[in-house]
C-alpha positions as CSV (number, residue, x, y, z in Angstrom):
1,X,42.7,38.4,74.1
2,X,44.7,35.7,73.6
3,X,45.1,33.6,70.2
4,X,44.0,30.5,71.6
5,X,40.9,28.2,72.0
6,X,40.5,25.5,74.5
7,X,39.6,22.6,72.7
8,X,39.5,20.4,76.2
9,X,36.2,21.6,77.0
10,X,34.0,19.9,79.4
11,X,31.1,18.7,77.9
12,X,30.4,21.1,75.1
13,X,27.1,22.0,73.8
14,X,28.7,23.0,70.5
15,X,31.3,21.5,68.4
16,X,32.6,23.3,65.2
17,X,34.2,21.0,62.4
18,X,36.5,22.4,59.8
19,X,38.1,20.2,57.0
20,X,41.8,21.2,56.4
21,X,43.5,20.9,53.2
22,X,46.4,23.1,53.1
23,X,44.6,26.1,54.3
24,X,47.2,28.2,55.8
25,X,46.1,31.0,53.6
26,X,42.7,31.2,55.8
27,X,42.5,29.1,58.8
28,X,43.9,31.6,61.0
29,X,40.9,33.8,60.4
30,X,38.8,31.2,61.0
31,X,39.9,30.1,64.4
32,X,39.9,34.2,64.8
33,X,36.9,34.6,64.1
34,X,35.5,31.1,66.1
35,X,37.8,32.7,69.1
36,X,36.0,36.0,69.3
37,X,32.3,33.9,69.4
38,X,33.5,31.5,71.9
39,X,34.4,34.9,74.1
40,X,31.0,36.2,73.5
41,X,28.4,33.8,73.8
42,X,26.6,31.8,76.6
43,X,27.4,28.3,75.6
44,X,30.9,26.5,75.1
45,X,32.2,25.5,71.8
46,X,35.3,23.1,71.0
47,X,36.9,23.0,67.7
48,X,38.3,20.5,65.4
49,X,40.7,21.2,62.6
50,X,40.3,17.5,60.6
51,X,42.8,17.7,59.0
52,X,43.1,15.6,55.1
53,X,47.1,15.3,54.8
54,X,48.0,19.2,54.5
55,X,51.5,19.7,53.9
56,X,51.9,23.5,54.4
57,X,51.7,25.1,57.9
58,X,48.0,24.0,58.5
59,X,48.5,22.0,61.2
60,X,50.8,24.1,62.9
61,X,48.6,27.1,62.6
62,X,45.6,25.0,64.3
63,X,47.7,23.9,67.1
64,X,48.6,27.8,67.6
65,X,45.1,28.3,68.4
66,X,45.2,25.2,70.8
67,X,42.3,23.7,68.3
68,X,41.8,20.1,68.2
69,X,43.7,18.5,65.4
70,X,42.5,15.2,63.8
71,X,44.3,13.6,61.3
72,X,42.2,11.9,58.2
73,X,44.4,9.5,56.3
74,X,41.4,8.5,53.6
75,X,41.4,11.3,51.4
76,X,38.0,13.1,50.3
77,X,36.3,16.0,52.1
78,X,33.9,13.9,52.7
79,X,36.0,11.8,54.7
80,X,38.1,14.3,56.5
81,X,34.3,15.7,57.7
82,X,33.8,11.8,59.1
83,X,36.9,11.8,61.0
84,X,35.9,14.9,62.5
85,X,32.7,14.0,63.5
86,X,33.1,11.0,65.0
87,X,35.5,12.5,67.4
88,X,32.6,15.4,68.1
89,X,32.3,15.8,71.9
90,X,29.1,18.1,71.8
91,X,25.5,16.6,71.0
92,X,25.4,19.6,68.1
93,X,27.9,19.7,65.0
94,X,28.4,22.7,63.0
95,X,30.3,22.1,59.8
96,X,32.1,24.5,57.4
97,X,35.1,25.3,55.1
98,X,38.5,26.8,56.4
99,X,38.8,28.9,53.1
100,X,37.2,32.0,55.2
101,X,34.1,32.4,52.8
102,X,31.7,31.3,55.4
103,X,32.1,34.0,58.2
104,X,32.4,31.9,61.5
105,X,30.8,35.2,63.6
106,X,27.6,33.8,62.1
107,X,27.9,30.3,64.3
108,X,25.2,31.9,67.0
109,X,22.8,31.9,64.6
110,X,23.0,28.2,63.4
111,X,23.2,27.4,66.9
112,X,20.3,29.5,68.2
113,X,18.3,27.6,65.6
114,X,19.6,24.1,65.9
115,X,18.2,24.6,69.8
116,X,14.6,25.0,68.8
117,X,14.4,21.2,68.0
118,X,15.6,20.7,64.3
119,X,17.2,18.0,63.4
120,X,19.4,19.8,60.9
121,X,19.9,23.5,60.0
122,X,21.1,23.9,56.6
123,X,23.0,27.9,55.9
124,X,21.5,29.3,52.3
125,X,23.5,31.3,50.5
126,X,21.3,32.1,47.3
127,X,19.1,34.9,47.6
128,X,15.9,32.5,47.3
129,X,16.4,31.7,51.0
130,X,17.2,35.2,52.1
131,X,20.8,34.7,51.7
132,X,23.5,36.7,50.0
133,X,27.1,36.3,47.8
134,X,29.4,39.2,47.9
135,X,30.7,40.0,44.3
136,X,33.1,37.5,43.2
137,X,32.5,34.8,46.0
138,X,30.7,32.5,43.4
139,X,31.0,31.4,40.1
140,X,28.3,32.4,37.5
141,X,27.9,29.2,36.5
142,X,27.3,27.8,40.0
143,X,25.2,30.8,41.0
144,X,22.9,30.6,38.3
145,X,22.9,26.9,36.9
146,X,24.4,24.2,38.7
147,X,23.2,25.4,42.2
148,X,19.8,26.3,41.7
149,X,19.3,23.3,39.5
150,X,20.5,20.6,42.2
151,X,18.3,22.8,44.4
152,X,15.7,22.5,42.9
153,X,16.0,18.7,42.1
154,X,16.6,18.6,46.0
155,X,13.3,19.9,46.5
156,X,11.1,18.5,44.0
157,X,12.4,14.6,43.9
158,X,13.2,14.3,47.8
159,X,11.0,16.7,49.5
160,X,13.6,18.9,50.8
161,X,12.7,22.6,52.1
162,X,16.5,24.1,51.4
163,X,17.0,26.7,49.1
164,X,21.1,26.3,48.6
165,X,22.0,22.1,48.6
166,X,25.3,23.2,48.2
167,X,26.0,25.0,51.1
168,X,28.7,23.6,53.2
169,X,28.5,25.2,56.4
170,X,25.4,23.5,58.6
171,X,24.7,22.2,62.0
172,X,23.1,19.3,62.9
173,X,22.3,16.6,65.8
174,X,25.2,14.3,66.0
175,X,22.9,11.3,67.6
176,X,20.7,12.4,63.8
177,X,24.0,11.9,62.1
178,X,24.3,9.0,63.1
179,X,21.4,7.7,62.2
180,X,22.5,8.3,58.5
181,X,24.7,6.3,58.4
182,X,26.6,8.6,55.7
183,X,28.9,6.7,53.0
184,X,30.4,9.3,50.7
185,X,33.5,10.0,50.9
186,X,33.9,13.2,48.6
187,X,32.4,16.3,48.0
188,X,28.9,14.4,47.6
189,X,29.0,14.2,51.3
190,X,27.2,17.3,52.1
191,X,24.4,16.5,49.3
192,X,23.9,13.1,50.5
193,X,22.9,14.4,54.1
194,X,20.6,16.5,53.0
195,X,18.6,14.1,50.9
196,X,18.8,11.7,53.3
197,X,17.8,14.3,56.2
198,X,14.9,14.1,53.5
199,X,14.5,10.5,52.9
200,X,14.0,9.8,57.1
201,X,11.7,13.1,57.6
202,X,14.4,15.0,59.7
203,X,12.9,18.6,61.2
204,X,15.3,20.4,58.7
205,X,15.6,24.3,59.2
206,X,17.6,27.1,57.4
207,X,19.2,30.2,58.5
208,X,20.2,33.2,55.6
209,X,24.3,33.4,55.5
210,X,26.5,35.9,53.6
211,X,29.0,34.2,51.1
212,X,32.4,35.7,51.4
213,X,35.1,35.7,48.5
214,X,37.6,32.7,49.2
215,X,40.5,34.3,50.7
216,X,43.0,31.3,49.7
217,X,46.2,32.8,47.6
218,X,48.9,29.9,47.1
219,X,46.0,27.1,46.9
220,X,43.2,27.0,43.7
221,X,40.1,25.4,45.2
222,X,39.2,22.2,46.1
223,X,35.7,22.2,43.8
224,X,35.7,21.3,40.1
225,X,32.7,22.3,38.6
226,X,32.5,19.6,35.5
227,X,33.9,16.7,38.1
228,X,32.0,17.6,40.9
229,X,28.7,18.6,39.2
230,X,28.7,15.4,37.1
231,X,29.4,13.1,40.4
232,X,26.0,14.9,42.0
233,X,23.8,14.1,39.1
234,X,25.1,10.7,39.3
235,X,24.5,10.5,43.2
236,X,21.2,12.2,42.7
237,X,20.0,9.8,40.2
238,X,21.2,6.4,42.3
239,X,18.9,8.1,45.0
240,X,16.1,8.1,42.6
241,X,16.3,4.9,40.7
242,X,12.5,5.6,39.6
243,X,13.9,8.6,37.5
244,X,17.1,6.5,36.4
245,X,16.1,3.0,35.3
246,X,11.7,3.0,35.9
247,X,10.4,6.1,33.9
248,X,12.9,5.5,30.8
249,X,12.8,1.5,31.0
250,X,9.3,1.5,30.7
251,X,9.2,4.4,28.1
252,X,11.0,1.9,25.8
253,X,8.9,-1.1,26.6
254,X,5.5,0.9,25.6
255,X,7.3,2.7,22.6
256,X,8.7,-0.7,21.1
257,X,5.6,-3.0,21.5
258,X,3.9,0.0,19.7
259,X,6.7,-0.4,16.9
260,X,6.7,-3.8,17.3
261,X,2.6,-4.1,16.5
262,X,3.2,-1.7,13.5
263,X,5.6,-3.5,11.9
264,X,3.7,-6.9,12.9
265,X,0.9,-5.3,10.9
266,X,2.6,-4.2,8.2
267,X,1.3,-1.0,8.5
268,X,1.9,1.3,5.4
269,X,2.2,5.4,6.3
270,X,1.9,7.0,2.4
271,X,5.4,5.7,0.4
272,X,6.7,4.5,4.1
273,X,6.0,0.8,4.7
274,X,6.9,-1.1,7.7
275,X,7.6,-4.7,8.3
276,X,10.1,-7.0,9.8
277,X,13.2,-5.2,9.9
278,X,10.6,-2.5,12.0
279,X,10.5,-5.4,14.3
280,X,13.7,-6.0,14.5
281,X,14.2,-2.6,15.9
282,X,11.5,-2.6,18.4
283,X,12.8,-5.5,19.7
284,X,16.2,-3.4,21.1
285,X,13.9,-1.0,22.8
286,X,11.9,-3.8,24.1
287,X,15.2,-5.5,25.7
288,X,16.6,-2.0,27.1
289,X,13.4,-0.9,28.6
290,X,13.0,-4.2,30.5
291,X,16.7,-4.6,31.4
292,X,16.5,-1.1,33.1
293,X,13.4,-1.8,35.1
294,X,15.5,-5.2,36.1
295,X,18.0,-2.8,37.5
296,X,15.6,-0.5,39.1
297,X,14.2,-3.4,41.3
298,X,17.7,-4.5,41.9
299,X,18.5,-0.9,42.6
300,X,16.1,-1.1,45.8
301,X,17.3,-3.8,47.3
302,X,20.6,-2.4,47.3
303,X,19.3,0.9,48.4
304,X,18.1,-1.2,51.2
305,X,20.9,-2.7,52.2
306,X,23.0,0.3,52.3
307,X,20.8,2.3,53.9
308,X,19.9,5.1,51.1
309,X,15.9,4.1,51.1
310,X,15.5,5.9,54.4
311,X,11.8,5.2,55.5
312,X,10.3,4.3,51.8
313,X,9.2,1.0,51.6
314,X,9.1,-1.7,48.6
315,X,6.3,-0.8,46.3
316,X,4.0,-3.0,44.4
317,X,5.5,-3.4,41.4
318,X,9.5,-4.7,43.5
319,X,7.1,-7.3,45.6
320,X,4.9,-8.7,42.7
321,X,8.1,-9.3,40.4
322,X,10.5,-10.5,42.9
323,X,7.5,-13.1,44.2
324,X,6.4,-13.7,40.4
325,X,10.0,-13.5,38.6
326,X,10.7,-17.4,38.2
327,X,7.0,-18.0,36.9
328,X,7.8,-14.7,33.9
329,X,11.0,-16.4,32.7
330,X,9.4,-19.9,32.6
331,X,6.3,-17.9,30.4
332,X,8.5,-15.8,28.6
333,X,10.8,-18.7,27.6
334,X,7.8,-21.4,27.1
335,X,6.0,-18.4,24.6
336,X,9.6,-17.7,22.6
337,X,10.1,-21.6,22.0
338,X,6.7,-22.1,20.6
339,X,6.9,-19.5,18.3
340,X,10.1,-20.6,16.9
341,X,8.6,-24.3,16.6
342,X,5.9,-23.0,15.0
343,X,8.5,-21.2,12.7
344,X,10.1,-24.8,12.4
345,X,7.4,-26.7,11.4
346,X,6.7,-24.5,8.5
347,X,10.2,-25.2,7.3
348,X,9.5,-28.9,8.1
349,X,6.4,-28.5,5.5
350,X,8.3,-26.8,2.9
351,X,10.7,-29.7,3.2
352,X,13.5,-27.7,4.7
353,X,13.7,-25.5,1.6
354,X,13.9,-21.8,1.2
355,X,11.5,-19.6,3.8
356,X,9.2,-16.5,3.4
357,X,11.1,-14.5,5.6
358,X,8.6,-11.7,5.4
359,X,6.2,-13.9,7.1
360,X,8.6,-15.8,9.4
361,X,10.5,-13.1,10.8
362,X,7.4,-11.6,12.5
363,X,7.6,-14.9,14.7
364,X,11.2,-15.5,15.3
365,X,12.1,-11.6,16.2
366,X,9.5,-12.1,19.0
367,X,10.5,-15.2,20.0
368,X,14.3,-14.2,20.1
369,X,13.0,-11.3,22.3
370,X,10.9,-13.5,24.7
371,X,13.7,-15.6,25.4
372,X,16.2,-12.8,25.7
373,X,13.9,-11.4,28.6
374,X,13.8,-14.7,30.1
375,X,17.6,-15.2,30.5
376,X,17.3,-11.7,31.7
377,X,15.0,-12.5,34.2
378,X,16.8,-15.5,35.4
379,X,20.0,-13.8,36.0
380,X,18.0,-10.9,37.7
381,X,16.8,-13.6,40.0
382,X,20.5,-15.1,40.4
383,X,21.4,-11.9,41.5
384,X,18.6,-10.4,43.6
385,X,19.4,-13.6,45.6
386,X,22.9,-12.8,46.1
387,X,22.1,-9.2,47.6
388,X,19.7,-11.3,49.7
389,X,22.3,-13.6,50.7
């Protein structure tokens, strides 16, 4: 056999993309291993090293093997995965890493599944989805915490049926990958498809993998947990703006108009007693909660734009305010001047002399607060019609 694949294939129903970051440690295996399928198997493969500025023998190893070398300028494996994809020959993509913990000898199976009619076939590596991880292939702390968490985030806010998010070695429709219209750049790449494969209702299918050991010596790996685990949350969260800005903005508007009436009232709780400077506090929860369900909305219509809504539409709540918003600032600011005329006029009485600030407080707190929101609101209007524009 000879240590060469022939990336000029005509036509190929499979093509296999493999970021490259100085891999020299591994990619010979790989391409090995991707050499001995392509002599065993009933349907043709071409590969493509996309390769992200290595400056070891990377390159020159992949050319060995007669693969298909691309070169990525933008870093990011994120990117380096986009610049192999787009120059995918073959209507079916299989993705993974050249570090030689995803055995390549297992590409049959992905494809034998990908040919039923999925949309997506997603490798699980966690035992949850039949999978396995040879001792020492993955960190405790991934294993146990910040894969199964994301996982199950995955599943519970997007709907997704995969049991390992993380996994990086998958195959998919390229025409389907298309259609995603993917923007990451970085290691949130892979996360980003899946809950997008989510968002648009993709026929997403799994197949059990065993997870090697990485075999790289010279190089440390490309993953850092803290970095890359606190990006995914973010990424996560901006997919579900509900859980971001909704839930906790109006958390804080129904926990500081409670406030707000107890100190309004006066109320008195045994030796505790409550009063203005209670309504001064509300008020901050008041002005948080309703500037992050401002940003929610907003958060929609940029989801929209970029493409990250997938199928959901605008709910009830986006269309009402965004129809509504002018007539809420004119109210809000109309109610907030009133009460701090009516504060006025009392001082006008007292002939501009010293005030019960006990008793006017409870109207100009409110009627800072009313006016705040409506300056809010007009710039949230300002600004949805920008996005618009």
């Amino acid at each position: 056999m000879t240590n060469s694949i022939e990336h000029k294939v005509s036509n190929p129903n499979l093509s296999v993309v493999i970021p490259c970051l100085n891999e020299e440690d591994t990619l010979a295996s790989c391409l090995n291993k991707l050499q001995a399928v392509a002599n065993n198997v009933n349907f043709s493969i071409e590969v493509i090293v996309a390769d992200n500025g290595s400056n070891d023998d990377s390159v020159k190893i992949a050319k060995s093997f007669n693969a298909r070398v691309i070169h990525v300028t933008r870093k990011g494996y994120g990117s380096a995965l986009i610049g192999g994809i787009e120059n995918a020959n073959a209507p079916f993509v299989l993705m993974a890493d050249a570090d030689d913990s995803y055995d390549f000898l297992e590409t049959p199976k992905f494809y034998n599944k990908i040919s039923e009619g999925f949309d997506l076939v997603q490798g699980c590596r966690l035992p949850g989805g039949g999978g396995e991880i040879e001792k020492g292939a993955m960190p405790w702390s991934h294993r146990y915490i910040g894969n199964p968490m994301f996982t199950m985030l995955v599943r519970r806010w997007f709907g997704s049926p995969v049991h390992d998010v993380y996994c990086g070695m998958r195959v998919f429709k390229k025409s389907f990958y298309e259609s995603l219209k993917l923007k990451c750049t970085g290691m949130e790449f892979a996360t980003e498809m899946i809950i997008k494969a989510a968002q648009y209702g993709a026929k997403t299918g799994e197949v059990p993998i065993t997870l090697h050991k990485d075999g790289r010596i010279q190089h440390p790996p490309h993953l850092r947990t803290i970095r890359d685990g606190w990006k995914t949350l973010c990424f996560f969260m901006l997919f579900a703006p509900a859980r971001l800005f909704l839930i906790p903005g109006a958390f804080l508007i129904v926990l500081g108009l409670s406030v707000a009436y107890l100190g309004f009232s006066e109320a008195n709780f045994n030796t505790i007693s409550l009063g203005a400077h209670t309504l001064l506090g509300s008020s901050l929860f008041v002005i948080t909660g309703y500037q992050a369900v401002l940003m929610y909305l907003l958060s929609l219509e940029i989801s929209a734009k970029r493409g990250i809504k997938g199928r959901l539409k605008h709910n009830r709540l986006e269309k009402s305010f965004t129809t509504n918003s002018l007539k809420i600032s004119l109210c809000f600011i109309a109610a907030g001047i009133f009460l701090w005329i009516k504060v006025f006029l009392l001082w006008h009485s007292g002939d501009f002399g010293t005030l019960d600030y006990k008793e006017t407080m409870k109207f100009v707190i409110p009627g800072a607060t009313l006016i705040t929101l409506s300056l809010a609101t007009m710039i949230f209007n300002f600004f949805a019609a920008w996005i618009k524009i």
